[in-house]
N, C-alpha and C positions, 0 to 999 in steps of 0.2 A: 823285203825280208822273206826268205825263205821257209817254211813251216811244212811240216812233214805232219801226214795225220795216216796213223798205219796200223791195221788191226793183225792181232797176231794168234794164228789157231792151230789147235794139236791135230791131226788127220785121224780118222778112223779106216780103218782097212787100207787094200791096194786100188782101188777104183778108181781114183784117182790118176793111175800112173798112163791109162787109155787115154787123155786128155790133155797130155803133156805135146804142146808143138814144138818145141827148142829146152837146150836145157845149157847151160855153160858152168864148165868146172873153177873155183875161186877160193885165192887163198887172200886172206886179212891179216892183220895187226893190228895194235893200236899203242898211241907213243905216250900216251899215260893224261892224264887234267884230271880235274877234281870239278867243277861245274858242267866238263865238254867232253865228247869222246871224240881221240881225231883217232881217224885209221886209216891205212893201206889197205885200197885192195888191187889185186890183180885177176885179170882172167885174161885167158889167150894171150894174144899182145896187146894188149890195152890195158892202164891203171889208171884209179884216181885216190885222191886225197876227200876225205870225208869228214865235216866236223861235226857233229848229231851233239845236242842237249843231253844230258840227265838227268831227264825227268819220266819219272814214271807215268803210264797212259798212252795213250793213242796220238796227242801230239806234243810235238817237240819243232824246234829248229831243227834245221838242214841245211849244213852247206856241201855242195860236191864237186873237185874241180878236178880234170883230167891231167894228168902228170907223163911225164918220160917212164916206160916202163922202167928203164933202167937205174931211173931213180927210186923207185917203187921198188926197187928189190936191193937195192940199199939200204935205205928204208925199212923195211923186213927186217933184212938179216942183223941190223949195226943197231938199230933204236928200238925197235917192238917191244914191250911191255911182258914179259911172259909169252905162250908156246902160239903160234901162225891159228887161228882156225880156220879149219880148209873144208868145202862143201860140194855140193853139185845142186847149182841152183836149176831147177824145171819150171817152165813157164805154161801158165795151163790162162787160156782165154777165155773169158764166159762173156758173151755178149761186149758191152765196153770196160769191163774190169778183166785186170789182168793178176794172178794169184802168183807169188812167185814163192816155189816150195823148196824150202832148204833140206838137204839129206845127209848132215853133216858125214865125218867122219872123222879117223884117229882117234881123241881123245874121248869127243863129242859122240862116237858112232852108234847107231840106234835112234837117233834126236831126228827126229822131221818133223817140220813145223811150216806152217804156210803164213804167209803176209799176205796182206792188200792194201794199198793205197788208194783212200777216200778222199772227198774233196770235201767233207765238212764230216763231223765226230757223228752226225746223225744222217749220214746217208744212209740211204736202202744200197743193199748188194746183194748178190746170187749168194746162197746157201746151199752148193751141193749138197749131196747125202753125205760126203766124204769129208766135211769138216766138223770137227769135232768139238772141244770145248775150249771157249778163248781163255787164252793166259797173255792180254793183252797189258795186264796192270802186274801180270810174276815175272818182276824181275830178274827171275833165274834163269829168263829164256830168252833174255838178250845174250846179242853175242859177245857183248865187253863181259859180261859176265859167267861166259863160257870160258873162257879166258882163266880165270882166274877160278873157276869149280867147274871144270867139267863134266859132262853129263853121267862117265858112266863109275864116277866117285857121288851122284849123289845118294846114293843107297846105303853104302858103307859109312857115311855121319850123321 
């Protein structure tokens, strides 16, 4: 079984952006569950099909499997759930952890938020200067839930 265990943090400043080796542009969906989120994503030519838990915290199930782009953008356009959220993910390496920092945009634009994937809820990791405070258990900064309240309507309710 698959378990995803992934911390999730606000960035402070640009210092961050020095440290970025790659970054790939990506857009998602998701085709709706009430226990599972599944979603499309695509980047470049390559998609997969994701089905992640809802559950609040740092871990959950994970499954991921690779798909026909072309299906994936079927997918998107005919079944998605509400409006694509599309980002630019940057990949910043520290030692053996790998941070990978969303920059969404559109709806979401202003939202950067960094991940890591742990290999138990109590590992040590690198804490640059440039992470900020985790919203690993605020549900408002998952992406199903970008979905459906966008970041730059959270002010306005």
């Amino acid at each position: 079984m698959a378990i995803e265990i992934e911390r999730k943090f606000l960035l402070r400043g640009e210092d961050w952006r020095q440290q970025v080796q790659r970054s790939a542009y990506m857009a998602q969906g998701y085709l709706g569950g009430t226990r599972a989120s599944v979603r499309v994503r695509v980047s470049g030519d390559q998609a997969w099909l994701n089905i992640k838990s809802q559950t609040r915290g740092s871990t959950r199930l994970e499954f991921e499997y690779p798909i026909p782009r072309a299906d994936a953008e079927v997918l998107l356009e005919q079944l998605a759930d509400g409006p694509v959220v599309s980002k630019t993910r940057h990949y910043v390496e520290i030692g053996s952890h790998v941070f990978e920092i969303d920059e969404f945009d559109g709806a979401n634009q202003g939202l950067i938020v960094a991940e890591i994937e742990v290999g138990s809820a109590d590992e040590d990791f690198p804490r640059p200067s440039w992470l900020g405070l985790e919203v690993t258990e605020d549900m408002r900064y998952y992406n199903l839930s970008l979905v459906k309240r966008p970041f730059t309507q959270w002010e306005q309710s």
